[in-house]
Legacy VTK file of the C-alpha trace (Angstrom):
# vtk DataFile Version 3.0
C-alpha trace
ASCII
DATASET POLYDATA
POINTS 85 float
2.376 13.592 -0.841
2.206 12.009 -4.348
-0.757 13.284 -6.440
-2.716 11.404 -9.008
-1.085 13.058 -11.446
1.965 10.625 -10.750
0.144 7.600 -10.405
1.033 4.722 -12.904
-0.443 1.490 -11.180
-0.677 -0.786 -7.963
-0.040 -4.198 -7.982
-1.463 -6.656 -4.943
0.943 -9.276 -3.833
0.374 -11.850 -0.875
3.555 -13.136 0.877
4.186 -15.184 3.756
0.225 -14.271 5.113
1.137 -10.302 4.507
-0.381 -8.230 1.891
1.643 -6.073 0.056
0.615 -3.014 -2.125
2.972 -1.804 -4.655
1.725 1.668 -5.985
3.985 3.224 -8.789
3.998 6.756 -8.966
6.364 8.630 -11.543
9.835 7.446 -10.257
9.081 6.038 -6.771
7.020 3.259 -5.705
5.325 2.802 -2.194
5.060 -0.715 -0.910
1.883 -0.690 1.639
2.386 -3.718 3.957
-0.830 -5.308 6.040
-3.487 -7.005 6.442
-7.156 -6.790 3.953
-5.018 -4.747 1.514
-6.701 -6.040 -1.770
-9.829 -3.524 -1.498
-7.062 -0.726 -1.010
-5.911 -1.745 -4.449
-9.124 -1.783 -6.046
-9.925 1.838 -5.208
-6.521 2.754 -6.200
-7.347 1.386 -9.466
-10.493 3.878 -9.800
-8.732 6.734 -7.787
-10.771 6.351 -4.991
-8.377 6.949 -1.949
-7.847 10.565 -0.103
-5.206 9.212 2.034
-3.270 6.520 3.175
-2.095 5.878 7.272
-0.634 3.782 9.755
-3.411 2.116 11.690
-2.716 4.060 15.298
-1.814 2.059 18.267
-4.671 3.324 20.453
-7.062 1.528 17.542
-5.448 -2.189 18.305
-9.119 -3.956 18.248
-10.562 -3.777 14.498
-12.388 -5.803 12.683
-11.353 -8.860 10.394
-12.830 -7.521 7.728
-10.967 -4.199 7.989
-7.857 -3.648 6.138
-4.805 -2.711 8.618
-1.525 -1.371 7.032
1.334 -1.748 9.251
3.770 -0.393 7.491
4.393 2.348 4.573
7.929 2.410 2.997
8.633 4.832 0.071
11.745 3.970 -2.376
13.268 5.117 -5.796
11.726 2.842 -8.579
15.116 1.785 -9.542
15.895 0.600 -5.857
13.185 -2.186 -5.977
14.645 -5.601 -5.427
13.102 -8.542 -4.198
13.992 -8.447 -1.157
12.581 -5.175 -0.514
9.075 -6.746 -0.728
LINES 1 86
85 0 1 2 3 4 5 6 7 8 9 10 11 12 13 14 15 16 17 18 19 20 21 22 23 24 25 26 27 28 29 30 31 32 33 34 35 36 37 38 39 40 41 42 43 44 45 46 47 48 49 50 51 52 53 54 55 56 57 58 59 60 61 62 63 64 65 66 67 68 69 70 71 72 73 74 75 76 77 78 79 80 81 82 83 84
């Protein structure tokens, strides 16, 4: 959906025992929101990641030490508040 090309950065945050991944592309940034996010961002940094998913419902038991994203949210770089995060 959003190639390298258009990648600027991602930024790790940890709020309220969530991680949150803010990855800038040209002029919209997608806030990842999880759990074991942090290597996610480190890859990003190298350009490491194919693809980014939901974790699907039928895959509820996972390890601890696998990251889980629960939720993907895409908004116009302007729009970030916040309270978005």
């Amino acid at each position: 959906m959003f190639p390298y090309g258009y990648y600027q950065h991602a930024k790790f945050v940890r709020q309220s025992g969530k991680d949150v991944l803010q990855i800038q592309f040209q002029d919209r940034i997608v806030l990842v929101k999880g759990k074991g996010l942090e290597p996610l961002c480190d890859a990003l940094e190298r350009l490491a990641v194919e693809r980014i998913r939901l974790k699907p419902e039928k895959y509820g038991m996972i390890g601890k030490s696998d990251g889980i994203i629960e939720e993907i949210k895409i908004i116009f770089a302007k729009e970030l508040t916040a309270a978005e995060m």
